[in-house]
mmCIF file of the N, C-alpha and C atoms, coordinates in Angstrom:
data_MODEL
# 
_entry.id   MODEL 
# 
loop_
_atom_site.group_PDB 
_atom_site.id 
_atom_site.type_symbol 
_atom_site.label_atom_id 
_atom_site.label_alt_id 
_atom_site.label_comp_id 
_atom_site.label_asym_id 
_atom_site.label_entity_id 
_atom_site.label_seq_id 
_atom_site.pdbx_PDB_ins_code 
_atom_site.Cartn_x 
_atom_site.Cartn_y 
_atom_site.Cartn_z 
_atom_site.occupancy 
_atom_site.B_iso_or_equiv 
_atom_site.pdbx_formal_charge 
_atom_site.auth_seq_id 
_atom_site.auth_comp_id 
_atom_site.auth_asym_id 
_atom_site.auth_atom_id 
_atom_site.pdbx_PDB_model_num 
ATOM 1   N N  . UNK A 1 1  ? 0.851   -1.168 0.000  1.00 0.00 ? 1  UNK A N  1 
ATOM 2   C CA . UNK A 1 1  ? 0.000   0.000  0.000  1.00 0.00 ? 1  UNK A CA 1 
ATOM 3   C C  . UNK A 1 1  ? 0.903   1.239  0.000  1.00 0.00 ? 1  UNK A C  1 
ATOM 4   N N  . UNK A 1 2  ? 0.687   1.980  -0.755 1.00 0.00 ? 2  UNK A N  1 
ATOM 5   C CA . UNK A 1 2  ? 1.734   3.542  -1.030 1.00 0.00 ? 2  UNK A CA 1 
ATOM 6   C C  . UNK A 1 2  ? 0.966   4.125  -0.022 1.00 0.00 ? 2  UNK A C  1 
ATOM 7   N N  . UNK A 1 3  ? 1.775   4.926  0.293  1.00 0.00 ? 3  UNK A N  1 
ATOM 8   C CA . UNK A 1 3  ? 1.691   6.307  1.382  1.00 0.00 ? 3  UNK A CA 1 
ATOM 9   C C  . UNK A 1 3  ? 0.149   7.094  1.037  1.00 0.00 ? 3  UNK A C  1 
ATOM 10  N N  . UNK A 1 4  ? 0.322   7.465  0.061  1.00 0.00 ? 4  UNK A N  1 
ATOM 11  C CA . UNK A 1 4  ? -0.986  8.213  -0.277 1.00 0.00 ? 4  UNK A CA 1 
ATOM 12  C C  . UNK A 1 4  ? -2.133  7.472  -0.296 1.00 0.00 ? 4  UNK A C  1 
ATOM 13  N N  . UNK A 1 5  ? -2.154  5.666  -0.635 1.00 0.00 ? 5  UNK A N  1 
ATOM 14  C CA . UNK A 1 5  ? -3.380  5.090  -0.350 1.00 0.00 ? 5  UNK A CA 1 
ATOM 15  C C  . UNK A 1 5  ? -3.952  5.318  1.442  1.00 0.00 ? 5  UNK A C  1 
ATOM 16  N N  . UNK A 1 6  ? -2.803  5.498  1.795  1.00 0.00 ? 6  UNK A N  1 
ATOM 17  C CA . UNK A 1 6  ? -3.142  4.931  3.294  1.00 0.00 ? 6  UNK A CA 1 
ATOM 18  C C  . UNK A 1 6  ? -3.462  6.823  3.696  1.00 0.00 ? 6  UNK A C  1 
ATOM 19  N N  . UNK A 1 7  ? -2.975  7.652  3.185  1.00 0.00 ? 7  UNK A N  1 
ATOM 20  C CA . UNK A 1 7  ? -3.696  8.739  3.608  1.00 0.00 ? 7  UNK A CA 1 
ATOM 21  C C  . UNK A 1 7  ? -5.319  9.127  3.040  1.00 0.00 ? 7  UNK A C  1 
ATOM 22  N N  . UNK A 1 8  ? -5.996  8.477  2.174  1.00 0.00 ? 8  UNK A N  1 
ATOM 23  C CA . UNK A 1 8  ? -6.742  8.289  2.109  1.00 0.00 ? 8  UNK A CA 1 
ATOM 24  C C  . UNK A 1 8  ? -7.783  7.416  2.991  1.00 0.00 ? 8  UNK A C  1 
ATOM 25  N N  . UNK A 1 9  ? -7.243  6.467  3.321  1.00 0.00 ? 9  UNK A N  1 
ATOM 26  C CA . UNK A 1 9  ? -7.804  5.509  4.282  1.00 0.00 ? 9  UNK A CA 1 
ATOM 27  C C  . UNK A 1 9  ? -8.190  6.425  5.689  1.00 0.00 ? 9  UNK A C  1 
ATOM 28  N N  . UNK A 1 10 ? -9.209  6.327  5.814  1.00 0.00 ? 10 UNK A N  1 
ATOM 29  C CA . UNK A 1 10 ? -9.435  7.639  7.053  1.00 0.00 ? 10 UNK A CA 1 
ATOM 30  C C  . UNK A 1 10 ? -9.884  6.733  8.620  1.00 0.00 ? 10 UNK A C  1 
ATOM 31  N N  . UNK A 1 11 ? -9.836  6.838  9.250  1.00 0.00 ? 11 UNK A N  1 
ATOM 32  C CA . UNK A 1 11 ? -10.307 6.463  10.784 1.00 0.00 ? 11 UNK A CA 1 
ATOM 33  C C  . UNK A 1 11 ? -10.999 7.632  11.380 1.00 0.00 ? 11 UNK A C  1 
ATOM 34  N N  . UNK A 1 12 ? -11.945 7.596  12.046 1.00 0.00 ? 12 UNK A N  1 
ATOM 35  C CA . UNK A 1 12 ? -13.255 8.439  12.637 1.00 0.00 ? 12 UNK A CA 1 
ATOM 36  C C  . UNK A 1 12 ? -13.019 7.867  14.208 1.00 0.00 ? 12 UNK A C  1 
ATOM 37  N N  . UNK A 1 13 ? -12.936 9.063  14.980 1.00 0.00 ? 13 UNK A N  1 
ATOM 38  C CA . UNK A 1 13 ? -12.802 8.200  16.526 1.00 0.00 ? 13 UNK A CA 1 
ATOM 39  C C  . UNK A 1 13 ? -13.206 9.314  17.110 1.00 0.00 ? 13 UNK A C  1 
ATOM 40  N N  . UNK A 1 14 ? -14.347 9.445  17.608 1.00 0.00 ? 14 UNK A N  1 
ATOM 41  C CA . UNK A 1 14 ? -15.188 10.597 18.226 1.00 0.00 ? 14 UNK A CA 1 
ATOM 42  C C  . UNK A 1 14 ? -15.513 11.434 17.171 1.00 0.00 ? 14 UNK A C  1 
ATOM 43  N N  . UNK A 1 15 ? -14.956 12.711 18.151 1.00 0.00 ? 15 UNK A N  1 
ATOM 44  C CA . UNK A 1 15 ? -15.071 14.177 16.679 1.00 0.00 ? 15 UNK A CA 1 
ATOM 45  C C  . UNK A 1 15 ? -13.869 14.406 16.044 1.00 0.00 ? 15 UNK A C  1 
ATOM 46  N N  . UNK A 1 16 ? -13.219 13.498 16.347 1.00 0.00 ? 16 UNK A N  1 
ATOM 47  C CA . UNK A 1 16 ? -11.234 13.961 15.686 1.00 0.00 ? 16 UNK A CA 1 
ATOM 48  C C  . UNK A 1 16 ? -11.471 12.606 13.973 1.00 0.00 ? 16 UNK A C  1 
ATOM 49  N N  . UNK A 1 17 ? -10.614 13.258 12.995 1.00 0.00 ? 17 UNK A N  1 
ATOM 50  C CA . UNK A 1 17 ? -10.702 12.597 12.178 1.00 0.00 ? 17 UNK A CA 1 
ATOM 51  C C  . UNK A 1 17 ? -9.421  11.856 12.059 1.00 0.00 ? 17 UNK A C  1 
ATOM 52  N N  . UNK A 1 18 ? -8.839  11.099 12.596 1.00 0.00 ? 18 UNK A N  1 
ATOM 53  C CA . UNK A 1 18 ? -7.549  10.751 12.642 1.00 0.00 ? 18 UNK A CA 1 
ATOM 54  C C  . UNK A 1 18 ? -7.283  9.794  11.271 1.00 0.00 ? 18 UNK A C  1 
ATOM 55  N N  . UNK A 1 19 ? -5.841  10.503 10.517 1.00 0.00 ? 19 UNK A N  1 
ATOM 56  C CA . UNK A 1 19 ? -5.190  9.318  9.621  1.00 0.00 ? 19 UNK A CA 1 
ATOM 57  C C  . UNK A 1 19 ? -4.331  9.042  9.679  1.00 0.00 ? 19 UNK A C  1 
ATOM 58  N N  . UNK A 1 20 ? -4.224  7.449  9.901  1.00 0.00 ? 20 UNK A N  1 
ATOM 59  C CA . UNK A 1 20 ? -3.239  6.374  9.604  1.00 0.00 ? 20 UNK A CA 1 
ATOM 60  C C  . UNK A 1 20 ? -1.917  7.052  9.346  1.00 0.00 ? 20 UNK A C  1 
ATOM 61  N N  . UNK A 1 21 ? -0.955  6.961  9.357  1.00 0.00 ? 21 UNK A N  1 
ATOM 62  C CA . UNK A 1 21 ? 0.433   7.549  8.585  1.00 0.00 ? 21 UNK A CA 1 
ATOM 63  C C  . UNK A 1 21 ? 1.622   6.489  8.815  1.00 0.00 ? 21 UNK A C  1 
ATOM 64  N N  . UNK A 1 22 ? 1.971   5.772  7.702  1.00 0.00 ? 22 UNK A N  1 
ATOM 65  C CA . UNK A 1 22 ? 2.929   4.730  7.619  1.00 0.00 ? 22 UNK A CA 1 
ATOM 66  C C  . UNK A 1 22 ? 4.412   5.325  7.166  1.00 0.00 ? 22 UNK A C  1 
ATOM 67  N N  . UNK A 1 23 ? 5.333   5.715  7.466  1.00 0.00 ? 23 UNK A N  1 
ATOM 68  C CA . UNK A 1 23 ? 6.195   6.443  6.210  1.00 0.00 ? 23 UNK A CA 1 
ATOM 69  C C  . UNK A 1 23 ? 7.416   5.338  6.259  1.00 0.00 ? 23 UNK A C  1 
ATOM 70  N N  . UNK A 1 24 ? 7.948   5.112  5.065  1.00 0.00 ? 24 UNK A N  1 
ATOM 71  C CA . UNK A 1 24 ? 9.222   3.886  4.695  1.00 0.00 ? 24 UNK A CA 1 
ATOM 72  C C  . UNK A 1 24 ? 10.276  4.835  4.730  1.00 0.00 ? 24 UNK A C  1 
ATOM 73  N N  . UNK A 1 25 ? 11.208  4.492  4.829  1.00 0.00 ? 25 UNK A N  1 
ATOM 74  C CA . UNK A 1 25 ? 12.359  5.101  4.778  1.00 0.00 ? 25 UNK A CA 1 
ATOM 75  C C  . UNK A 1 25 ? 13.237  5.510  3.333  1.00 0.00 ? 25 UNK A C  1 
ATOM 76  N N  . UNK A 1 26 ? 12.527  6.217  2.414  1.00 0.00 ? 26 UNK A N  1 
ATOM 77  C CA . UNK A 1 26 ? 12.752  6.813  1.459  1.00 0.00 ? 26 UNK A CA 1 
ATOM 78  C C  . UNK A 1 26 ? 12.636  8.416  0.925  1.00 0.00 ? 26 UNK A C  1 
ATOM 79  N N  . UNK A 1 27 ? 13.621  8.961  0.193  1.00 0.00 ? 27 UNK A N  1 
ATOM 80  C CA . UNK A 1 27 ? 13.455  10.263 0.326  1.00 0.00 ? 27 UNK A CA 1 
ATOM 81  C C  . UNK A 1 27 ? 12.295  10.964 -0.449 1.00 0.00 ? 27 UNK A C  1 
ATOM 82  N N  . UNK A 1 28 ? 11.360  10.255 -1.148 1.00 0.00 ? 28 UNK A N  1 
ATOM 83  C CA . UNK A 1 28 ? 9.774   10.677 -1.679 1.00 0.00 ? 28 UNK A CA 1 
ATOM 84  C C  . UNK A 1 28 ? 9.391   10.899 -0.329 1.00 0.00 ? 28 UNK A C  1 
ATOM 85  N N  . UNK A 1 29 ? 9.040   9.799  0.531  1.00 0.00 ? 29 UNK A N  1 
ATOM 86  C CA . UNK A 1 29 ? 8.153   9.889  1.040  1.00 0.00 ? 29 UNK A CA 1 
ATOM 87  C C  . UNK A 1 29 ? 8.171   10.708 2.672  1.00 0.00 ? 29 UNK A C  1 
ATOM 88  N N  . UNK A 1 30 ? 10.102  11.186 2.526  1.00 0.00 ? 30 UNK A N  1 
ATOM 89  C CA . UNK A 1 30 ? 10.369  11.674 3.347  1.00 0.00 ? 30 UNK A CA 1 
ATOM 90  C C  . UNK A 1 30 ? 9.559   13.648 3.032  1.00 0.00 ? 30 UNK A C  1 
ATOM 91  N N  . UNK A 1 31 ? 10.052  13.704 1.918  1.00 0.00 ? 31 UNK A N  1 
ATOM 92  C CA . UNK A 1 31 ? 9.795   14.975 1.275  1.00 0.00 ? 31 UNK A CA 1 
ATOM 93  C C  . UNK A 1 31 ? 8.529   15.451 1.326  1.00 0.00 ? 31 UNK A C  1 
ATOM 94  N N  . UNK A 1 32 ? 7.594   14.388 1.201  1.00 0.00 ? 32 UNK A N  1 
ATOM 95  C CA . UNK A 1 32 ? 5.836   14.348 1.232  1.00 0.00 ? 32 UNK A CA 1 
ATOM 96  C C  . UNK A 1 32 ? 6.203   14.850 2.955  1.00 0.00 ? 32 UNK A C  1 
ATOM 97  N N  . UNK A 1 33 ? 6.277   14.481 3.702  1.00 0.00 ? 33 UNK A N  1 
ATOM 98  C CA . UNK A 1 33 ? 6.335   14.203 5.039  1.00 0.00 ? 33 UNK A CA 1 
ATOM 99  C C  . UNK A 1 33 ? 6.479   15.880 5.199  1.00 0.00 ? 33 UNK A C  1 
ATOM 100 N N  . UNK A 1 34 ? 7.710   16.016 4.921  1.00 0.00 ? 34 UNK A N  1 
ATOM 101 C CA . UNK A 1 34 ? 8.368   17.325 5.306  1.00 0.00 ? 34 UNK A CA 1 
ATOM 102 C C  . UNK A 1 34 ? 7.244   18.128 4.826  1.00 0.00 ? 34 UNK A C  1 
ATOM 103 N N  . UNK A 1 35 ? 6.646   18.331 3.343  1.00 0.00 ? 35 UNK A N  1 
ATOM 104 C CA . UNK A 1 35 ? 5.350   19.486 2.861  1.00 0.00 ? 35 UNK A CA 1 
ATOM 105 C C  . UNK A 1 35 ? 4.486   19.127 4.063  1.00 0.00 ? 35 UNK A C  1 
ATOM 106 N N  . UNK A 1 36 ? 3.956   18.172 4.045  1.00 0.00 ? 36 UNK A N  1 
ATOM 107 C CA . UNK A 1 36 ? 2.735   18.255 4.971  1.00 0.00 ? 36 UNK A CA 1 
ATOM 108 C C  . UNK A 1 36 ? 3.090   19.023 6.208  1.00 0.00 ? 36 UNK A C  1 
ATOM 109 N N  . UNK A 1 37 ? 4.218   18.985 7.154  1.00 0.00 ? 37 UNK A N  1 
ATOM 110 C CA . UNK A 1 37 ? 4.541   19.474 8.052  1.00 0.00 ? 37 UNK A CA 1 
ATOM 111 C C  . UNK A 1 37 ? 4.222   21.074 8.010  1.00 0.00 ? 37 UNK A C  1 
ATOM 112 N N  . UNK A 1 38 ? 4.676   21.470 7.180  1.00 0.00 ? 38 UNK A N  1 
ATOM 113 C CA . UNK A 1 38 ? 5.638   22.554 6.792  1.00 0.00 ? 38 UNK A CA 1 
ATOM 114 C C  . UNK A 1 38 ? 4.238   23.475 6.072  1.00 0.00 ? 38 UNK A C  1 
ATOM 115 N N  . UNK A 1 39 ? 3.209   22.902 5.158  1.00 0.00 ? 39 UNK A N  1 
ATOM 116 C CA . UNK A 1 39 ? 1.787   22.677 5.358  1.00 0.00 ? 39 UNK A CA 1 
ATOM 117 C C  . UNK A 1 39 ? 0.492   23.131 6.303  1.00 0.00 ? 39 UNK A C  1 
ATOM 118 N N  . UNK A 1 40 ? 1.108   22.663 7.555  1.00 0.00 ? 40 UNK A N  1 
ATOM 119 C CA . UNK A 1 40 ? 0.233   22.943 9.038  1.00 0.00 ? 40 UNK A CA 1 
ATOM 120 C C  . UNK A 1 40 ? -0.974  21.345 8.860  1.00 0.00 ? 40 UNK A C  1 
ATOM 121 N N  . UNK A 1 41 ? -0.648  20.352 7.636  1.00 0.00 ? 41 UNK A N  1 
ATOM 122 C CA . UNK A 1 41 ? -1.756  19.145 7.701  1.00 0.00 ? 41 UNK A CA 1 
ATOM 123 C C  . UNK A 1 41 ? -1.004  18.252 8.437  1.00 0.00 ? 41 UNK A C  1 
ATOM 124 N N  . UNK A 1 42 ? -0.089  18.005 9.255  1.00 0.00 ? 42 UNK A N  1 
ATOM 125 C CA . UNK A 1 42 ? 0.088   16.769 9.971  1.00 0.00 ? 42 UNK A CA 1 
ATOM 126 C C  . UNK A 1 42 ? 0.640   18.036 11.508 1.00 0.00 ? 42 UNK A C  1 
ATOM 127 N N  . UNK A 1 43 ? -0.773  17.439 12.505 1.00 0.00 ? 43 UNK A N  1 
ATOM 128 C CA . UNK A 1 43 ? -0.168  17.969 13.698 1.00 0.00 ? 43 UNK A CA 1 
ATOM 129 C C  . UNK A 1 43 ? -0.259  16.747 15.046 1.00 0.00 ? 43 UNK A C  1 
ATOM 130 N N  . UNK A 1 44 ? 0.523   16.867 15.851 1.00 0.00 ? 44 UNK A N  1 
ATOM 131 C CA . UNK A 1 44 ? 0.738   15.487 16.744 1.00 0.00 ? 44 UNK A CA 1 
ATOM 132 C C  . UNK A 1 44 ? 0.422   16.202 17.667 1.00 0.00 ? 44 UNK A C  1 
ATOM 133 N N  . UNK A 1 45 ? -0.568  14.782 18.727 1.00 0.00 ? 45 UNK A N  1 
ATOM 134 C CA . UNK A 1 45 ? -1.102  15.901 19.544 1.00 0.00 ? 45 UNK A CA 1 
ATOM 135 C C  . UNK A 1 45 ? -0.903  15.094 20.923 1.00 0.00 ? 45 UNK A C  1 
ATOM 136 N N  . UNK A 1 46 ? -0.565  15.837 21.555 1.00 0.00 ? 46 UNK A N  1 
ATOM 137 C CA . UNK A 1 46 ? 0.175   15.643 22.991 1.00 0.00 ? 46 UNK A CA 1 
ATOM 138 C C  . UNK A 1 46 ? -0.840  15.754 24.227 1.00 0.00 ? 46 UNK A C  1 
ATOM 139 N N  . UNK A 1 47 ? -0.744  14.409 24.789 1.00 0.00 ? 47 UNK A N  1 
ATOM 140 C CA . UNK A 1 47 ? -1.229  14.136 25.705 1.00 0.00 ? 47 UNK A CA 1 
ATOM 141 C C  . UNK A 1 47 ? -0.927  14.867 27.077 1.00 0.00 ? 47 UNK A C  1 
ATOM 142 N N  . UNK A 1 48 ? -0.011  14.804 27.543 1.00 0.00 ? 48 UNK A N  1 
ATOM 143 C CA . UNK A 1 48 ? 0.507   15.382 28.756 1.00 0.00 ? 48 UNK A CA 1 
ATOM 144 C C  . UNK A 1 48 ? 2.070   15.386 28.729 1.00 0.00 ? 48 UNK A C  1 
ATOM 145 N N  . UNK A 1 49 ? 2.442   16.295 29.230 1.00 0.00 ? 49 UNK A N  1 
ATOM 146 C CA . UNK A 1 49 ? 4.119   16.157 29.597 1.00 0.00 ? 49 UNK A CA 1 
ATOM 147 C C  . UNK A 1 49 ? 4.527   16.204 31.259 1.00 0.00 ? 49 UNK A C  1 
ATOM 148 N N  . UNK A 1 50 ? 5.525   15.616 31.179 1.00 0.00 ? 50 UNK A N  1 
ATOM 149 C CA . UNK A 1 50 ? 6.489   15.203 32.695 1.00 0.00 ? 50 UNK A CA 1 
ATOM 150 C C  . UNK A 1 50 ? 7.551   15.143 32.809 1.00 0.00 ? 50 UNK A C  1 
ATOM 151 N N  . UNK A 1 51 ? 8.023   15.787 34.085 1.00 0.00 ? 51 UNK A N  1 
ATOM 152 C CA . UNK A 1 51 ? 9.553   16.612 33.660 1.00 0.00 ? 51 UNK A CA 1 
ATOM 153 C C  . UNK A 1 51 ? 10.220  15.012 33.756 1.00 0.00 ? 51 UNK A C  1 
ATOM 154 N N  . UNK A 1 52 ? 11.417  14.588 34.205 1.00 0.00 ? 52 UNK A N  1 
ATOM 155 C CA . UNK A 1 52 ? 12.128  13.107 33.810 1.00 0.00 ? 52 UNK A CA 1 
ATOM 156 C C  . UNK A 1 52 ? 12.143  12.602 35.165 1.00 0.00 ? 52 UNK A C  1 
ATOM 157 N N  . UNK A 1 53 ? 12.194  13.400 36.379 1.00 0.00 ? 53 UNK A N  1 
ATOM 158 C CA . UNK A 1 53 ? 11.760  12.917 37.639 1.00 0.00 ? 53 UNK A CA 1 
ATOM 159 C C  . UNK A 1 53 ? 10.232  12.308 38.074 1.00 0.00 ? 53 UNK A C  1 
ATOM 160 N N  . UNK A 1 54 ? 9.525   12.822 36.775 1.00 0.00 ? 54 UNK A N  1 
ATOM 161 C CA . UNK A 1 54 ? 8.331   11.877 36.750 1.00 0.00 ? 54 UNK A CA 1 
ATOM 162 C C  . UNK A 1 54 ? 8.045   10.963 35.740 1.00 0.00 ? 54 UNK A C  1 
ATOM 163 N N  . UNK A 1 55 ? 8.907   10.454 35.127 1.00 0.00 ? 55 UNK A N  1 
ATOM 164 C CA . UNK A 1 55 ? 8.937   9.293  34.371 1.00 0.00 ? 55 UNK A CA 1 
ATOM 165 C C  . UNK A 1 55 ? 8.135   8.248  34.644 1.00 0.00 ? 55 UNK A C  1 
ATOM 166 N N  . UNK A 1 56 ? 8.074   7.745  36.171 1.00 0.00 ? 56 UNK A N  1 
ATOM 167 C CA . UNK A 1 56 ? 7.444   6.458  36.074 1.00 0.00 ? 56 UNK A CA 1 
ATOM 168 C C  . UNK A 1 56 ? 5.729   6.811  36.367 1.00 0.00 ? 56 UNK A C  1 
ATOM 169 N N  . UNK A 1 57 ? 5.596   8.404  36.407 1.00 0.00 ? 57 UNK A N  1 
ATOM 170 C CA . UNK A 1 57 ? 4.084   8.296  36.312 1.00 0.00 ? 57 UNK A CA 1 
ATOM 171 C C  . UNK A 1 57 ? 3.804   8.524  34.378 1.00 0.00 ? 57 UNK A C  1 
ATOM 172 N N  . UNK A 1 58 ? 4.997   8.877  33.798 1.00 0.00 ? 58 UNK A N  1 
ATOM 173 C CA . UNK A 1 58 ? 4.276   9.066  32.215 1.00 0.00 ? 58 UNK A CA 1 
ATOM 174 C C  . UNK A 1 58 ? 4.353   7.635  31.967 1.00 0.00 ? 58 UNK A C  1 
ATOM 175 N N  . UNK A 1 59 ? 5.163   6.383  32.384 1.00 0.00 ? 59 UNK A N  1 
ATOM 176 C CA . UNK A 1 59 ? 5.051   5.176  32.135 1.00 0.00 ? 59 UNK A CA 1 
ATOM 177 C C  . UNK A 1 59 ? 3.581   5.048  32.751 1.00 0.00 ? 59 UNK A C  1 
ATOM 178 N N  . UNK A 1 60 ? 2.978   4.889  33.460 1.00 0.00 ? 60 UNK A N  1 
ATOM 179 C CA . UNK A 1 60 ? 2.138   4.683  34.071 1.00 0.00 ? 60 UNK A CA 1 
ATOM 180 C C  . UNK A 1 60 ? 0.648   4.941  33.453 1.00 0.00 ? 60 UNK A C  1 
ATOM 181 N N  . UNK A 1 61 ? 0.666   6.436  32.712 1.00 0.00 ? 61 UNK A N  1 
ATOM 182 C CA . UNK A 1 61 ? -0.020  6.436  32.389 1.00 0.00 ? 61 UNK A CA 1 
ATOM 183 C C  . UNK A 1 61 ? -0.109  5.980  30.725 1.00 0.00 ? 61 UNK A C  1 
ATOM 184 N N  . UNK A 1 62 ? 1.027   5.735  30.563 1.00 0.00 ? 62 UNK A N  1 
ATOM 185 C CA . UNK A 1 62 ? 1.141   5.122  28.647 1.00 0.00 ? 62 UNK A CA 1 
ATOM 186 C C  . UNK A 1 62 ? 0.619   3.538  29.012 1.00 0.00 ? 62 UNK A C  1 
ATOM 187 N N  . UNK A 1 63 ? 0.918   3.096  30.124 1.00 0.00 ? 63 UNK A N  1 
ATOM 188 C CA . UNK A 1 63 ? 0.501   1.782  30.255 1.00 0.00 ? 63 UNK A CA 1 
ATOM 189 C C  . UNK A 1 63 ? -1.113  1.616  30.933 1.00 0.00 ? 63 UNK A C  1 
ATOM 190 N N  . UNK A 1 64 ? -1.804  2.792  31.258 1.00 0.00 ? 64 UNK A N  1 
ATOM 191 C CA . UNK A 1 64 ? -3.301  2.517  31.273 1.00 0.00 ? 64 UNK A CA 1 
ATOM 192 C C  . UNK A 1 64 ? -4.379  2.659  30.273 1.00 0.00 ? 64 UNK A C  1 
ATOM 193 N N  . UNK A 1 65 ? -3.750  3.296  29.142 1.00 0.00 ? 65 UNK A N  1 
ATOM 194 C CA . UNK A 1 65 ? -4.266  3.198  28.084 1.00 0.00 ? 65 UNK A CA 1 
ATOM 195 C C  . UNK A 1 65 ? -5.472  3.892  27.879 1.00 0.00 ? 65 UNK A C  1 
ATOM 196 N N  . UNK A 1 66 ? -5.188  5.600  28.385 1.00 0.00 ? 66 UNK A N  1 
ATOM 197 C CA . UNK A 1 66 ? -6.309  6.198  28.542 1.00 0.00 ? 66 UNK A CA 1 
ATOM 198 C C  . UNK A 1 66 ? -5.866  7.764  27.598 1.00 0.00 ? 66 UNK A C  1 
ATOM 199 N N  . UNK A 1 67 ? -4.448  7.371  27.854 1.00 0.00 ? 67 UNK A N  1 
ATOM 200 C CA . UNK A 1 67 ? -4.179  8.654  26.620 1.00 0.00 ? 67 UNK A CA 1 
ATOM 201 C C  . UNK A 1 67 ? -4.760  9.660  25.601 1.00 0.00 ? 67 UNK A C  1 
ATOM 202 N N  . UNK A 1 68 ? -4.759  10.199 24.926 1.00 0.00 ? 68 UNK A N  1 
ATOM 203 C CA . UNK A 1 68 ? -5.546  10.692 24.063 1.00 0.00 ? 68 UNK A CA 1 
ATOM 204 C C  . UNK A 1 68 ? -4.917  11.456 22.697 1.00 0.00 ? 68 UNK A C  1 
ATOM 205 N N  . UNK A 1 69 ? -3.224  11.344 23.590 1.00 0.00 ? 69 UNK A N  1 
ATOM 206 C CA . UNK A 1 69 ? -2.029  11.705 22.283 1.00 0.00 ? 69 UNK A CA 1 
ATOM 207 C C  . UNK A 1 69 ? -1.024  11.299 22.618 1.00 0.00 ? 69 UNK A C  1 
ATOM 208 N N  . UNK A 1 70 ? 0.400   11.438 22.700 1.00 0.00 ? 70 UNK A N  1 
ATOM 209 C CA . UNK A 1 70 ? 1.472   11.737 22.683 1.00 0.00 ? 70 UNK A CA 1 
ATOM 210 C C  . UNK A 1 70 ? 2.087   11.665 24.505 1.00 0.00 ? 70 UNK A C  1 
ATOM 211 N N  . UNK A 1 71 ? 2.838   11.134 25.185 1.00 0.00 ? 71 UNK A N  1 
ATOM 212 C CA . UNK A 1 71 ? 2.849   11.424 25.991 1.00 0.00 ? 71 UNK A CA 1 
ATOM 213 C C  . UNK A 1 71 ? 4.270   11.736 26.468 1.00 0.00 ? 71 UNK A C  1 
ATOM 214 N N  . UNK A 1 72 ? 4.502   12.888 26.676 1.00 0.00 ? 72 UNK A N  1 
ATOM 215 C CA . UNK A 1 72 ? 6.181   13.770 26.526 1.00 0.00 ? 72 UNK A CA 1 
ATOM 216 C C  . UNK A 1 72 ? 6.405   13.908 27.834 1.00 0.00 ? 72 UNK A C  1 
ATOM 217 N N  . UNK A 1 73 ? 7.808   13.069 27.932 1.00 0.00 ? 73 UNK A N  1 
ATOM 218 C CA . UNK A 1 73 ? 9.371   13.171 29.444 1.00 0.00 ? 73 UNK A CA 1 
ATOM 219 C C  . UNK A 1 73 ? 10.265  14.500 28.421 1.00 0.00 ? 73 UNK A C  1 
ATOM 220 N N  . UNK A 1 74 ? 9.978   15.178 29.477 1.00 0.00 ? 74 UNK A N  1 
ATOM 221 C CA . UNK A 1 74 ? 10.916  16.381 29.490 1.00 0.00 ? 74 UNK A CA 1 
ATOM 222 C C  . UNK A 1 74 ? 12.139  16.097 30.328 1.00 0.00 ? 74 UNK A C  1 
ATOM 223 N N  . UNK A 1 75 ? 13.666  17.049 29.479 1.00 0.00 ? 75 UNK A N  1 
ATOM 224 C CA . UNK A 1 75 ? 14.666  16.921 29.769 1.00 0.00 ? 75 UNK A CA 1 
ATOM 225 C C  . UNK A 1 75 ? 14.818  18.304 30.633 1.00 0.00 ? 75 UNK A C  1 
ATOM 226 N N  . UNK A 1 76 ? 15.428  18.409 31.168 1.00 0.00 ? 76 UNK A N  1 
ATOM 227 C CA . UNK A 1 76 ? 15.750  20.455 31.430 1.00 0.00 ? 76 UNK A CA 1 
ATOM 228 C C  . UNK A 1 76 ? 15.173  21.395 31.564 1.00 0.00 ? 76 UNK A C  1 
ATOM 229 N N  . UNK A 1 77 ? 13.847  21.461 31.805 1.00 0.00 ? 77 UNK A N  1 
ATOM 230 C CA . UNK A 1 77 ? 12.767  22.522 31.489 1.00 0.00 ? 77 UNK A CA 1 
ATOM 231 C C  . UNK A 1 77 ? 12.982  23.459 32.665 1.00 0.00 ? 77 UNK A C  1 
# 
């Protein structure tokens, strides 16, 4: 399946329209990657962040499976 089939392929999960995104390690599909970015159409969306002294609660909560994005250990903040 090429990149663009699978961005077509859509998933519906509440009111968010979330798509699939597979990328191979090639410089097409790196370049596609980079426009979309660069674009404002691919945004990642972050669950919660925790500075690195709370690590084992962002483990904690990646392992209850209640997430809703991304879940970011901060270095230095």
């Amino acid at each position: 399946m090429s990149l663009a089939t699978t961005f077509v392929k859509k998933l519906t999960l509440s009111r968010q329209q979330i798509v699939p995104l597979l990328v191979s390690g090639n410089s097409k599909d790196l370049a596609l990657m980079v426009n979309l970015v660069n674009e404002g159409k691919v945004k990642t969306i972050i669950d919660s962040k925790y500075p690195l002294e709370k690590a084992a609660d962002a483990w904690a909560k990646s392992i209850d499976g209640h997430a809703t994005g991304k879940i970011v250990v901060t270095f230095g903040e």
